[in-house]
C-alpha distance (Angstrom), angle and dihedral (degrees) to the residues before:
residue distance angle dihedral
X1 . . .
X2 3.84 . .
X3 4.36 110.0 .
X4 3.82 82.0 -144.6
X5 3.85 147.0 5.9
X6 4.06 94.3 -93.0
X7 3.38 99.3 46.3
X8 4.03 114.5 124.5
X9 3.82 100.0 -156.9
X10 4.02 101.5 62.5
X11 3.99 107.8 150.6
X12 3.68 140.3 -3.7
X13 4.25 110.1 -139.0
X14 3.87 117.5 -164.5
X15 3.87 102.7 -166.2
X16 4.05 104.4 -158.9
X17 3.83 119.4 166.8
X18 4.10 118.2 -97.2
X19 3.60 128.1 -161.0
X20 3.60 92.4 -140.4
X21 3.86 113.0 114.8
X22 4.21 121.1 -146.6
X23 3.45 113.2 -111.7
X24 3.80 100.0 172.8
X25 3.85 108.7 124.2
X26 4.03 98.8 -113.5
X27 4.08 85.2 -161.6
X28 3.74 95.6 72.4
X29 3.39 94.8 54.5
X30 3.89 90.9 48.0
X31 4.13 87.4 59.2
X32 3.61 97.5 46.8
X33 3.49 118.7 138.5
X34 3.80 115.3 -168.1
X35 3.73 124.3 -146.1
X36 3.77 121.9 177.4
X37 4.39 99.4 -174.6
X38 3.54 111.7 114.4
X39 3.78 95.9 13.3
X40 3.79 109.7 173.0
X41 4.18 109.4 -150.2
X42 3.83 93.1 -160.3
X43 3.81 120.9 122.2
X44 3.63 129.8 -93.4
X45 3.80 118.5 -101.7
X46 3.83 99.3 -123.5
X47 3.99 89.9 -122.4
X48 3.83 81.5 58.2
X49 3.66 84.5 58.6
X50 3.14 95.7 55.0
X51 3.70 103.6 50.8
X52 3.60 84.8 45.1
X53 3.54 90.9 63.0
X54 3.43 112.3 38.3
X55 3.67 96.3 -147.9
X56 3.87 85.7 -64.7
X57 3.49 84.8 140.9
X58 3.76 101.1 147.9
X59 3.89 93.1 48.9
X60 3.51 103.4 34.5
X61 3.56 128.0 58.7
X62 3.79 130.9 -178.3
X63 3.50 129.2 -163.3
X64 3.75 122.6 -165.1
X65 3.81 112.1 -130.8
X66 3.72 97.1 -131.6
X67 3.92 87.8 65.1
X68 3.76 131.9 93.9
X69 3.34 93.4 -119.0
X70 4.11 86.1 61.4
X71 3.81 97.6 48.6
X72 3.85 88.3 47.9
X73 3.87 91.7 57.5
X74 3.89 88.3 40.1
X75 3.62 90.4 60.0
X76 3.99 93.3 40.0
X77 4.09 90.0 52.5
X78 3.65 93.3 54.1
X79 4.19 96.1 43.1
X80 4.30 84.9 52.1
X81 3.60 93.1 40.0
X82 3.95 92.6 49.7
X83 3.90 83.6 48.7
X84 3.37 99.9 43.8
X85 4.11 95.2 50.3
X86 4.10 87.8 66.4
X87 3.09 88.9 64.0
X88 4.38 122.6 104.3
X89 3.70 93.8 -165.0
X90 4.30 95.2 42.8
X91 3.72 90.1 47.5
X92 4.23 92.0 45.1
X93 3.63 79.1 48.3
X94 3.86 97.9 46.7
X95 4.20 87.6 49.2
X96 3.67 87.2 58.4
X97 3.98 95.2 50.1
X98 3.68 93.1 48.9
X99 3.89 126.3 95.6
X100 4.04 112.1 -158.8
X101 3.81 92.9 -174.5
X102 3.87 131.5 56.0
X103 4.05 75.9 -137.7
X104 3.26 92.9 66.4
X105 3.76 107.2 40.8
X106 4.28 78.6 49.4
X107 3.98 91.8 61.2
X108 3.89 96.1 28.3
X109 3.72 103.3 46.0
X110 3.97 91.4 174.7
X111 3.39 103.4 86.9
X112 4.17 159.3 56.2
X113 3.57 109.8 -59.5
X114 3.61 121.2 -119.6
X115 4.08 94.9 -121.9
């Protein structure tokens, strides 16, 4: 891991081929609806984790936000998203993504929710 948000040389990633086989159902994530009101910022009980996961250990991977790790991709999300927002075609983009009406989001079911 990085010692600081401008460092260059963050992680090294070996890929090597596993056996294991997903088993995550790809669908639920396709009809996801995200809704940030009433968001509670504590941390998961590790038994939470757990359920969460489903011993999907090898695909998912959680990270508690009171670790290192967390801040770190805090800090990277708001640097890209700062980036990103200058951007003509990311914001034409962005416009596209967005649903303004629960309506919409309803019929659609594709895309950022309007809340």
């Amino acid at each position: 891991m990085a010692a600081h948000n401008n460092d260059e040389y963050i992680v090294e990633v070996k890929l090597a081929k596993d056996g294991n086989i997903q088993t995550f159902d790809i669908e639920k994530i396709k009809h996801r609806r995200t809704v940030r009101s009433n968001y509670l910022g504590e941390v998961l009980k590790t038994a939470d984790v757990s359920f969460l996961m489903n011993n999907e250990n090898d695909f998912i991977h959680y990270i508690f936000n009171s670790s290192k790790e967390h801040r770190w991709l805090n800090e990277q999300t708001i640097k890209a998203n700062s980036i990103q927002s200058y951007r003509d075609a990311a914001q034409m983009e962005l416009a596209d993504w967005i649903r303004f009406s629960s309506k919409d989001a309803r019929e659609h079911s594709d895309r950022l929710p309007c809340r």
